[in-house]
Every structure is written in C-alpha cells, then in structure tokens.
C-alpha positions as a Python dict, from the first residue, in 0.01 Angstrom:
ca = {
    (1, 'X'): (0, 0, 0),
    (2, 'X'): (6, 170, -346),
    (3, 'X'): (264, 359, -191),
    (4, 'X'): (462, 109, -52),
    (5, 'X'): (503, -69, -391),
    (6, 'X'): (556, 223, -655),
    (7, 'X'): (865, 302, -369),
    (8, 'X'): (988, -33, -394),
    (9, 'X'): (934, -28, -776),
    (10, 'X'): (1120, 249, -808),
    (11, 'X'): (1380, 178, -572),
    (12, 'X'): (1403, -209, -784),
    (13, 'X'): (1424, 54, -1086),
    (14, 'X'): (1748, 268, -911),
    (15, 'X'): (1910, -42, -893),
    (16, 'X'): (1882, -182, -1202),
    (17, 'X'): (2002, 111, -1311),
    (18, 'X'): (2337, 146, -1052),
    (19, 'X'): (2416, -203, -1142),
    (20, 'X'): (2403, -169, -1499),
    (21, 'X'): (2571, 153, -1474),
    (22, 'X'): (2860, -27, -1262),
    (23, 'X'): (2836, -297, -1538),
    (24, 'X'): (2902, -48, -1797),
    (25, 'X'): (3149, 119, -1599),
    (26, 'X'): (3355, -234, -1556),
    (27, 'X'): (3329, -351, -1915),
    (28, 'X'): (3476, -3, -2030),
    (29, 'X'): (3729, -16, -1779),
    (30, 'X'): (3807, -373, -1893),
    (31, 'X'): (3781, -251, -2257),
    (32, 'X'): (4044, 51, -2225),
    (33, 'X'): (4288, -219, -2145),
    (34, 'X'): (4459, -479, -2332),
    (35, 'X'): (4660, -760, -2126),
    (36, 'X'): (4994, -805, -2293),
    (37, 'X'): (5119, -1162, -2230),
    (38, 'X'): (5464, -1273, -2264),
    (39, 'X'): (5591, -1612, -2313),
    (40, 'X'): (5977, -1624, -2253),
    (41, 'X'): (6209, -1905, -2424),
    (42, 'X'): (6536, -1927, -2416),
    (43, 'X'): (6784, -2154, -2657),
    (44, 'X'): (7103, -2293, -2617),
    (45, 'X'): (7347, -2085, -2828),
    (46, 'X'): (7474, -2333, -3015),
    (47, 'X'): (7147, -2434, -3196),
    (48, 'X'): (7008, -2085, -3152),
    (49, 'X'): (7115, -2031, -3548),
    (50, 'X'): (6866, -2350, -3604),
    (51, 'X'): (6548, -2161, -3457),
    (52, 'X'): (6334, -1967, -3733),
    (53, 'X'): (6227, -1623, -3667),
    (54, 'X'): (5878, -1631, -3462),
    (55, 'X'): (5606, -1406, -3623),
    (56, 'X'): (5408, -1280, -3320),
    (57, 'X'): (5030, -1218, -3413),
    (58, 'X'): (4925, -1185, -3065),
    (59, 'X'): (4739, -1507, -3033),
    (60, 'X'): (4889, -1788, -2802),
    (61, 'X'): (5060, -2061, -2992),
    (62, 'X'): (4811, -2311, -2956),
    (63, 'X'): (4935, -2698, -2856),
    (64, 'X'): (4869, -2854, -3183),
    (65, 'X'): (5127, -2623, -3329),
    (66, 'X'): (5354, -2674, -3046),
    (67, 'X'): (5564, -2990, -3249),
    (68, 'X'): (5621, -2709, -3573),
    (69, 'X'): (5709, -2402, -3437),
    (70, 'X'): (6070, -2387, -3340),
    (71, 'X'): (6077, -2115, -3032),
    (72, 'X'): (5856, -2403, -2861),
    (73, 'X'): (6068, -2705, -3000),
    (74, 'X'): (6407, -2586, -2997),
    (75, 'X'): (6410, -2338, -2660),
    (76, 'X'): (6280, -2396, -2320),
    (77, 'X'): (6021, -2171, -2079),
    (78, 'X'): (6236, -1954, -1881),
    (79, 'X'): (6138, -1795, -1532),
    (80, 'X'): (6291, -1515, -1402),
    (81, 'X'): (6333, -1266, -1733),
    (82, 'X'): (6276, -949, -1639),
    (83, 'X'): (6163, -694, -1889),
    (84, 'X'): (6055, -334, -1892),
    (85, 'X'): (5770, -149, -2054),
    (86, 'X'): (5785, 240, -2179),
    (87, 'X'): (5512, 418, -2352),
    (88, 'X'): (5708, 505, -2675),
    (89, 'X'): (5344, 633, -2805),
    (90, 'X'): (5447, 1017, -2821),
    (91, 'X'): (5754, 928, -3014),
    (92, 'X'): (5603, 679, -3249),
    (93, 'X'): (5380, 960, -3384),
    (94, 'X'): (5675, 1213, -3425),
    (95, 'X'): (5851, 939, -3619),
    (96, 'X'): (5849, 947, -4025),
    (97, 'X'): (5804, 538, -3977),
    (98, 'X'): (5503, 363, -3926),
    (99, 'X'): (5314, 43, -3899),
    (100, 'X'): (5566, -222, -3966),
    (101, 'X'): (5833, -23, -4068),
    (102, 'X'): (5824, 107, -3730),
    (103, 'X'): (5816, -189, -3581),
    (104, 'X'): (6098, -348, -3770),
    (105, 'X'): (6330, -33, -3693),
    (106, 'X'): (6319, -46, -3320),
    (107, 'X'): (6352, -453, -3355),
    (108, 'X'): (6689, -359, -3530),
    (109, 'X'): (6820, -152, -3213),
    (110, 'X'): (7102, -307, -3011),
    (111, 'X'): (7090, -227, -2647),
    (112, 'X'): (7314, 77, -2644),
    (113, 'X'): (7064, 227, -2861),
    (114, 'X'): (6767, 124, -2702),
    (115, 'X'): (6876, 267, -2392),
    (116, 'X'): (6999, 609, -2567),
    (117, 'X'): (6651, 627, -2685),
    (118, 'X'): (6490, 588, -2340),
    (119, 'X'): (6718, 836, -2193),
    (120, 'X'): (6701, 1074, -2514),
    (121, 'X'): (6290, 1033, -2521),
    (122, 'X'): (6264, 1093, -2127),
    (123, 'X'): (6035, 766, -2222),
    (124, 'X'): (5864, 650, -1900),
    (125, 'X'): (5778, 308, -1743),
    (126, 'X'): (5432, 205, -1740),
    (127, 'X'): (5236, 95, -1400),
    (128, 'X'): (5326, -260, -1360),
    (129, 'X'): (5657, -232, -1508),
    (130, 'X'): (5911, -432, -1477),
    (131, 'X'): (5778, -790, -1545),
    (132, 'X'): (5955, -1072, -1473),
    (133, 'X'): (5833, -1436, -1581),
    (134, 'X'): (5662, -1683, -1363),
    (135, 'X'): (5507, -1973, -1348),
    (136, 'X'): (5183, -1904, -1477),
    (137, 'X'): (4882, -2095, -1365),
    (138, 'X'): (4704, -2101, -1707),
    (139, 'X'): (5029, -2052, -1931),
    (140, 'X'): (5290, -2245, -1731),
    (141, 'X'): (5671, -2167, -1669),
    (142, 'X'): (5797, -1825, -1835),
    (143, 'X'): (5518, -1625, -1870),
    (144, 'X'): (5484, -1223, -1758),
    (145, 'X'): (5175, -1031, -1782),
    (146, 'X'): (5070, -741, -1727),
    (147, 'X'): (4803, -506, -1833),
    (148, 'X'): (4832, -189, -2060),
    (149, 'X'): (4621, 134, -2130),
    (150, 'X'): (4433, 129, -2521),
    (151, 'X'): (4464, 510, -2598),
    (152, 'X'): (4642, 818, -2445),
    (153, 'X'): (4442, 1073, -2487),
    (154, 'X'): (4271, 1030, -2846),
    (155, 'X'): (4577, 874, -2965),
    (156, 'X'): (4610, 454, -2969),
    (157, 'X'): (4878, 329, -2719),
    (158, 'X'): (5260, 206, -2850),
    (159, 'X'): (5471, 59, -2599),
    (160, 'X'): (5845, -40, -2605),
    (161, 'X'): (5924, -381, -2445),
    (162, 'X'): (6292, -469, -2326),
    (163, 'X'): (6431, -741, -2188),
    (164, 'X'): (6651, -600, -1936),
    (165, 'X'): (6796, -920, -1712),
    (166, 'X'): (6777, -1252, -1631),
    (167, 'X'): (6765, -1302, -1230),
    (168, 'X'): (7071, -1454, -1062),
    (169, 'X'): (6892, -1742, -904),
    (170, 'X'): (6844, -1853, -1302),
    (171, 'X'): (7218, -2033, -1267),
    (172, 'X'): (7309, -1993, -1580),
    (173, 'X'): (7463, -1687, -1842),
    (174, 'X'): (7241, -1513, -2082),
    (175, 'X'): (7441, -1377, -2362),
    (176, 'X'): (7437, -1001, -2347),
    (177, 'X'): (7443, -975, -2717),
    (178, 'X'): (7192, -1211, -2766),
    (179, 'X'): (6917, -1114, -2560),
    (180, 'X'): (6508, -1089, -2687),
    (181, 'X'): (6535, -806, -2931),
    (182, 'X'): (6354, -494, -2844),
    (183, 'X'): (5968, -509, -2930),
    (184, 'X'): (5745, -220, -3043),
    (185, 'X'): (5332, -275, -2982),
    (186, 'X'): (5105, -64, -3169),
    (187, 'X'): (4751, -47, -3031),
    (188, 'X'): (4504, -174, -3101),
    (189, 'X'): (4631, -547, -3247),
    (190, 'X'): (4344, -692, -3457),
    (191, 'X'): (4289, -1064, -3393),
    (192, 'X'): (4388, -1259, -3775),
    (193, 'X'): (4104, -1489, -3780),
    (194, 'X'): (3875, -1199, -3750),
    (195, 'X'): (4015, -820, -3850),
    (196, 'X'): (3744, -648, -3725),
    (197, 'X'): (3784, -746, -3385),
    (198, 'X'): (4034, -653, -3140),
    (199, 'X'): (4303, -861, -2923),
    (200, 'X'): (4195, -802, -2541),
    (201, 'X'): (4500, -1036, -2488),
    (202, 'X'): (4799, -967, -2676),
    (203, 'X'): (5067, -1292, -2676),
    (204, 'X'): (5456, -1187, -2748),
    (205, 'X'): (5727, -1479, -2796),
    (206, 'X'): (6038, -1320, -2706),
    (207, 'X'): (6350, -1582, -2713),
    (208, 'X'): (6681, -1507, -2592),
    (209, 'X'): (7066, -1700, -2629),
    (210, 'X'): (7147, -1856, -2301),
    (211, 'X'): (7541, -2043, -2272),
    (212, 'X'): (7498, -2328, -2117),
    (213, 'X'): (7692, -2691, -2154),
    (214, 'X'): (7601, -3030, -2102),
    (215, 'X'): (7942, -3213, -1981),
    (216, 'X'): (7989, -3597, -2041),
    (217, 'X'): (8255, -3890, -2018),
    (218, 'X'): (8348, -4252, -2030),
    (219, 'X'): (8364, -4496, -1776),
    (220, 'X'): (8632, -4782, -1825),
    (221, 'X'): (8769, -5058, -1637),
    (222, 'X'): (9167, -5155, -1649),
    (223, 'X'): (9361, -5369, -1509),
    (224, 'X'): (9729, -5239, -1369),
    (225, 'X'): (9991, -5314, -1671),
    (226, 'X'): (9727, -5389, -1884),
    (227, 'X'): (9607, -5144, -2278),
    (228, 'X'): (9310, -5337, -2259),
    (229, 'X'): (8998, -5100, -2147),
    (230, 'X'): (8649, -5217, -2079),
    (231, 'X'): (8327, -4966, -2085),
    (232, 'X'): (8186, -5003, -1746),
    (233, 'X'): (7775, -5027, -1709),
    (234, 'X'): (7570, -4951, -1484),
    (235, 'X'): (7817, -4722, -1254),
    (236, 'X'): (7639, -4428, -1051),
    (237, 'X'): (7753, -4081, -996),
    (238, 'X'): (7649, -3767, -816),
    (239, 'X'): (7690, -3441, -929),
    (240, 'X'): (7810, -3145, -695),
    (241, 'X'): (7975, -2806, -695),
    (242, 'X'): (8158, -2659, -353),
    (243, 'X'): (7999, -2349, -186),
    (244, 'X'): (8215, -2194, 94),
    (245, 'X'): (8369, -2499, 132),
    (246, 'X'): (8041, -2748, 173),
    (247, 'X'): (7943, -3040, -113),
    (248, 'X'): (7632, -2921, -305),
    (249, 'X'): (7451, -3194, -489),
    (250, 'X'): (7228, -3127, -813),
    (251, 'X'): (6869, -3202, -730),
    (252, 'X'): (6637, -3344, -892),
    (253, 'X'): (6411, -3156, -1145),
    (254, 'X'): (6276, -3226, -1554),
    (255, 'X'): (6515, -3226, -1793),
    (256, 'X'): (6350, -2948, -1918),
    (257, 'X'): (6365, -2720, -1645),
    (258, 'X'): (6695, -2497, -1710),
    (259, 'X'): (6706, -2324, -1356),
    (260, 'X'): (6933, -2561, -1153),
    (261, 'X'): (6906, -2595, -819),
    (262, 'X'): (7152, -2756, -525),
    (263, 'X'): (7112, -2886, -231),
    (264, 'X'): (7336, -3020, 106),
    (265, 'X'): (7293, -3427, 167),
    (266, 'X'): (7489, -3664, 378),
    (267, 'X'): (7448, -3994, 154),
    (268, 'X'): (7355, -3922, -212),
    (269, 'X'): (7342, -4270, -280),
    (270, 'X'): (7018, -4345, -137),
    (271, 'X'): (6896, -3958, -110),
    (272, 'X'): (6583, -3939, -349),
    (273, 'X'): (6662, -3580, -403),
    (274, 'X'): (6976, -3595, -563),
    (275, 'X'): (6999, -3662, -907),
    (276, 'X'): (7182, -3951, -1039),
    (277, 'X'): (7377, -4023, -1360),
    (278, 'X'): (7438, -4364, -1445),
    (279, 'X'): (7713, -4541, -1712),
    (280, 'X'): (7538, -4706, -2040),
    (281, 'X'): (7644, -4993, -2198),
    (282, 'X'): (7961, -4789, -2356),
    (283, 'X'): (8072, -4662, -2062),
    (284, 'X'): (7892, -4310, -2116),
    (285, 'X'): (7833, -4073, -1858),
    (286, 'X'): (7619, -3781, -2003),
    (287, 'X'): (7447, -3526, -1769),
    (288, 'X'): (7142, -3581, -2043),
    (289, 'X'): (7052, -3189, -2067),
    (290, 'X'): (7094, -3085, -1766),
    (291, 'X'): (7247, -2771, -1888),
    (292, 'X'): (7520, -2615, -1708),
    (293, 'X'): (7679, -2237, -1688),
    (294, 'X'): (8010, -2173, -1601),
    (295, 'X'): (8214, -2271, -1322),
    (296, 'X'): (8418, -2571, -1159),
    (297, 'X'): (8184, -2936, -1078),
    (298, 'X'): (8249, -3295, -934),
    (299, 'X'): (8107, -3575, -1002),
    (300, 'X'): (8133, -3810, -754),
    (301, 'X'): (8136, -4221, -782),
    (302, 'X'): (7892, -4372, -608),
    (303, 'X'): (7848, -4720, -713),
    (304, 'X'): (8064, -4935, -905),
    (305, 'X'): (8107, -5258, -1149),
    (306, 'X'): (8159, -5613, -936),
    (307, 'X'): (8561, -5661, -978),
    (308, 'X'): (8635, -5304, -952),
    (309, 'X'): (8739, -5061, -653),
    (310, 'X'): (8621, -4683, -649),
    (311, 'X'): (8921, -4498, -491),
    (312, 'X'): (8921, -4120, -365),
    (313, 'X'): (8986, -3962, -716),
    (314, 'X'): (8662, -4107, -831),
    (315, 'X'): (8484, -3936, -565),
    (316, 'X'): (8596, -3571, -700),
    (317, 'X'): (8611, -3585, -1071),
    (318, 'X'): (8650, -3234, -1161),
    (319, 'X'): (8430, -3083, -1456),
    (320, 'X'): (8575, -2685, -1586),
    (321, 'X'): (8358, -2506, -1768),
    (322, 'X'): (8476, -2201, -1954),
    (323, 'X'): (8295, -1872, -1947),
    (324, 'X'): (8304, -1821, -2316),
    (325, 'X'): (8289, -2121, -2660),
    (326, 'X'): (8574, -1865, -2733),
    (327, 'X'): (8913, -1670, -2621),
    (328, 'X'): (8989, -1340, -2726),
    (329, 'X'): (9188, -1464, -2977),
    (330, 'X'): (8899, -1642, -3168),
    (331, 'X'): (9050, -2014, -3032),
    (332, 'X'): (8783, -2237, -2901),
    (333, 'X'): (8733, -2311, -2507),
    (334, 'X'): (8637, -2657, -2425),
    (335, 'X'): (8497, -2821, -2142),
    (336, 'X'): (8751, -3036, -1959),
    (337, 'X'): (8644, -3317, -1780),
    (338, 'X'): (8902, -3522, -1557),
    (339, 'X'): (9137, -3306, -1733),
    (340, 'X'): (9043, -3438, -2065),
    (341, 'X'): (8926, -3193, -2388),
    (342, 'X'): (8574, -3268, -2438),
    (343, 'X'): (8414, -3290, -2789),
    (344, 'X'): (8056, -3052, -2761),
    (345, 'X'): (7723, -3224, -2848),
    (346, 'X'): (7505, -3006, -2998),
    (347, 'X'): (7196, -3204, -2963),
    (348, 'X'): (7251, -3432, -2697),
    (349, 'X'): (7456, -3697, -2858),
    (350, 'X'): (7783, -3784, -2783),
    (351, 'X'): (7976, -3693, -3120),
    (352, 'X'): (8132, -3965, -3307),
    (353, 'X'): (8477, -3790, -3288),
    (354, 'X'): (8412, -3877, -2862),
    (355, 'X'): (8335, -4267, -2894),
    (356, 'X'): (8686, -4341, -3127),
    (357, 'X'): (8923, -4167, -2890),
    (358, 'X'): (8721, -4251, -2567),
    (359, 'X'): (8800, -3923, -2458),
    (360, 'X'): (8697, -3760, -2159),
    (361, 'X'): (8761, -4069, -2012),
    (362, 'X'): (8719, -4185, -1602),
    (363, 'X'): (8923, -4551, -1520),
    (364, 'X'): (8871, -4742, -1238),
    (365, 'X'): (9113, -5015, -1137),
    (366, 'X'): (9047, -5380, -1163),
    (367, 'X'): (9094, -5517, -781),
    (368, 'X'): (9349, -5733, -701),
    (369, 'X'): (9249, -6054, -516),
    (370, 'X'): (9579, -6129, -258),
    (371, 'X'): (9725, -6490, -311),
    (372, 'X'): (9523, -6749, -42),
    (373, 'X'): (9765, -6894, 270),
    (374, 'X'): (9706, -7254, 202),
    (375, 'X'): (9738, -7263, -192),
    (376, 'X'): (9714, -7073, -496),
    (377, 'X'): (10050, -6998, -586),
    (378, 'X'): (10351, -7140, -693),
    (379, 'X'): (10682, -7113, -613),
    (380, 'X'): (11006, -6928, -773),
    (381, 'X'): (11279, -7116, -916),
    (382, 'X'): (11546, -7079, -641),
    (383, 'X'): (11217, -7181, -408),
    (384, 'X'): (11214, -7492, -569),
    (385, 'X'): (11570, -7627, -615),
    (386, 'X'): (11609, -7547, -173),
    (387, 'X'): (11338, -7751, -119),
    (388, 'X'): (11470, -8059, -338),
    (389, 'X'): (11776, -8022, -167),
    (390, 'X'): (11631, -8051, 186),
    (391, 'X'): (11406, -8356, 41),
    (392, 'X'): (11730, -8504, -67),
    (393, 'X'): (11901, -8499, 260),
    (394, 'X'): (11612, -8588, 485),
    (395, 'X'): (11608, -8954, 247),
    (396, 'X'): (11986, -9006, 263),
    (397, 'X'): (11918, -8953, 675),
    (398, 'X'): (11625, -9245, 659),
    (399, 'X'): (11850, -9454, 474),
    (400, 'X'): (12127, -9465, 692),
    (401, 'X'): (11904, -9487, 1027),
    (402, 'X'): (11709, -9767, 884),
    (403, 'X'): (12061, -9967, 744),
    (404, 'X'): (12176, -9951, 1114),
    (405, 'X'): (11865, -10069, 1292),
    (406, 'X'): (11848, -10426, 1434),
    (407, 'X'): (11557, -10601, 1245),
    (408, 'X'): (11406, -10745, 1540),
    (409, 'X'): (11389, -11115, 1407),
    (410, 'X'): (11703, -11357, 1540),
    (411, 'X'): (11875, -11665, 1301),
    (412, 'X'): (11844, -11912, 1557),
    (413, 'X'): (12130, -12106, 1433),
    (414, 'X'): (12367, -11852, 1551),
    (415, 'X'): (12466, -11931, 1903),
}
C-alpha cells in the first residue's frame, strides 16, 4: 500500500512538474512575442489637411477620447488595406540613427525609397506578412494583426511596416501619394502609464488619403413657358451604375461604411435593399456621404410631387465623376451632374455658392390637365361671331314661319 501511494505521489509530483514546465514554456513563448495591432483610417482628401498628426504610443485609443482625436473623428475604419512587414532590425543597428531619429527618417521615405531600401537591404517579410484589415471582433472594421518576434538573437526586434494596397473590392481610389507613411517599430515599446513595463500589444494608427465625392442636386418643378421654378419635396430616387450592360443599384449600408456595394433589383421602389435618396424641402438631392470614386452613375426617379409627371430622362440622370480634383494643367475637375458643374461640399453641406444658382439642377414638368368635352373652355373669336350668325338666321326663319301660320281662332263675322 505504502507502495502504491509514494508511486502515485510521485507520479502527482511528475505532473505538477510537466504542467508547470508546459506553463512556463507557454508564458515564454507568449512573452517572446508582441502582437502588433493596426487600426486603419482613411480620410477624404479634401479635409485630410484638417486631421492632426496621430502620435502612436501603442495603446488603443480608448472611446472616451474617440470625440478629440481627429484620425477617429475626421477618417473612417477601412477594410481591406493591405500592408507588409520586414524585419529592418539588422539595418537599424548598422544605421548612425537611432531611437526617434530613426524612426522619424524612415517616416520621411516616399515609396520609391522605401521600396529601394527593401530591395537594397535584401529585407525579408516576416511570418504572417502581408496583413490586410478586417473586421475585427474586439476592435471592429479596419483592424490587422498579427504577431511579431521580441529579439533576434540577443538583439531587440525593429520592423518596417508598409502599406502596400488597398483591395479592389474597396470601390473607391486611394491616392498613391498619399498613402499611410512608412512606420519603423523598435522593440520592446514600454507602456506610458507605466515605463517599466512592456506593451504585449502594440496599437499603430496608420491613416491614408482616399478620393472620393459625394454628388448632389436640386429638384424643381416648372411649368412649360413658365421662369418660375418650385423646389420639389419629398421626391425619391435610386442610385445605380451599369455593369456589362445590367442596372446596379447602391445598397443599403451606414453612412459610415466607405466600401460600396451594388446589387441587381427589379423594382427599387419598394426593394428594402436599395438605398433611397429623397428631395428636402429645397429641392436637395444629396447622396449624404455616401462617398463615391470615379466613374459614370444614374440616379433614377422613382416617386414624384402630386401635379408633376416623371418622364424617361428622369429615370437616367447621369452623374460623371472625374478621376482626379485636377487636370494636368492645374484646372479643377468637377463633378457634373445632369450635365451641370457641381460646387464640392467639403463637409457635407451643400455650399452657399449651390443654393443661389440652383445649380446642378433636375426639372420635372408640371402636367397638363386636357380641356373636359362638356365645358371648360371657351371659344376663339371667329368661333364666336359663326355662331351669332347661325343664331341670327335660325330667328329670322321662326319669324317668318310663325307670320304665315293660321292662328287657329275664326272672326265669326266674316262669312
């Protein structure tokens, strides 16, 4: 029996010892990683100027901050960045720069000279690499993570992150020139609100330019000969581009959500999954930041005001958007809307400049009501003066008939 429990003692003993050896084991393999953690924005180009500079310190931005930190007010989450990841750490210890220094250097490289420095340094891309952003479960849309080695050899890790692409499915253009600038990350990143301990997770805020317009117009009612114009409320349109030929509509999604997507229906009116853009009381049809790249749209009437017809030109009002704010030249490209220049809004306004000229502008024609057989109208002059004359004969006609007539009642004097 003694036996029996000094083996099971030390067999309880041999395990203790396995799992806390496996326990070790895990916690070192978990501590010679870090988890780098990026967060991908992207802004509009023409308020990019308007976003401040984002100091990473490797900590998330945390949601009571969210309302004062421009990459998160200004720019939107965007899936589908891809970036890749190179040890740089053998170069960054050849280099005379350090620390920050460093850092700031390789944040000054354009991408010509980012990628001559890959190709120049033979640098290498790390397991996991590329990264493209997702929809996180714990971070939401535009995040990429992915996990990196502490030390090679006895030397801490550096790693060079670069935004390389944004995926086609996106729908939109990323400025070339304007992409996330090139990020350096010395190991090990000390956590500020304690500088003795280390970051297991590292969070990066890289933001990059994206073109993208948000068309708009006005809505007014005429009548055929008539100046007078009158902003139309309350009329509904569809949005759609042609693919091979076939009507796409623009489905639903937030108004945050930059990635676009389109979808076949055969009555958009009463299809819950198209998205609808509807007149205010000025007559203003805005596509209220749903962002658009590039490229040739319709909107399409699908309601109207009572009094007023929609005819087939207000089923295919075409929308051009330039590839460029600019042509070679320097001279500005602007959206064209029913063939109409359109003003930009920068912030989702219409601009003043848009409401005194009315302009791009949409009409739809008063209907005209057809005269009634039995009424309703009266006649022309030379209508008139025939049918006085025929009244004038048929009297003269009684006259005579009734002048000839016997009366019917004899003088009885007369024999």
């Amino acid at each position: 029996m003694k036996k029996i429990l000094r083996f099971l003692s030390v067999l309880l003993l041999s395990l203790t010892i396995l799992g806390a050896k496996e326990a070790i084991a895990q916690a070192t393999t978990n501590y010679d990683q870090v988890e780098l953690i990026l967060h991908k924005y992207i802004a509009r180009d023409i308020v990019s100027d308007e976003i401040s500079d984002y100091q990473n310190d490797g900590l998330p931005i945390g949601e009571e901050d969210w309302e004062s930190v421009d990459v998160v007010t200004k720019a939107t989450p965007l899936n589908g960045a891809n970036f890749l990841i190179y040890n740089l750490t053998d170069y960054y210890y050849q280099d005379a720069d350090s620390g920050a220094d460093f850092v700031e250097k390789i944040s000054g490289l354009n991408q010509n000279q980012v990628q001559a420095l890959i190709e120049t340094e033979n640098l290498q891309q790390v397991i996991g690499s590329p990264v493209t952003t997702v929809t996180d479960d714990e971070y939401g849309r535009g995040t990429g993570r992915i996990f990196l080695s502490k030390k090679s050899g006895d030397l801490d890790c550096v790693y060079l992150v670069v935004e390389t692409k944004v995926d086609a499915s996106v729908g939109f253009n990323v400025d070339i020139d304007a992409r996330a600038i090139p990020i350096a990350v010395i190991l090990p990143i000390m956590d500020p609100r304690d500088p003795l301990t280390e970051l297991q997770e590292i969070h990066i805020y890289p933001k990059n330019v994206g073109y993208i317009r948000d068309p708009y117009f006005f809505k007014l009612g005429r009548t055929a000969g008539s100046d007078v114009l009158t902003p139309l409320e309350g009329v509904t349109f569809a949005l759609y581009q042609l693919v091979d030929g076939n009507k796409l509509y623009l489905q639903q999604s937030q108004v945050s959500d930059l990635h676009n997507q389109w979808l076949a229906s055969s009555d958009p009116l009463t299809d819950s999954e198209v998205t609808k853009f509807i007149s205010d009381e000025d007559g203003v049809v805005s596509t209220n930041e749903r962002y658009l790249p590039s490229g040739t749209y319709y909107f399409e009437e699908l309601t109207t005001a009572a009094g007023y017809e929609i005819t087939a030109a207000d089923k295919e009002i075409e929308v051009v958007i330039p590839e460029s704010w600019q042509d070679e030249e320097g001279n500005p490209l602007y959206v064209t809307v029913n063939g109409y220049s359109m003003d930009e809004l920068a912030s989702g306004k219409v601009p003043d400049s848009a409401y005194q000229k009315l302009e791009p502008r949409v009409y739809n024609e008063k209907t005209v009501i057809p005269p009634t057989e039995d009424g309703g109208k009266l006649p022309d002059t030379g209508a008139v003066k025939s049918l006085m004359s025929i009244f004038g004969i048929m009297l003269l006609g009684v006259a005579c008939f009734l002048k000839k007539r016997p009366t019917g009642i004899r003088d009885s004097k007369i024999k």
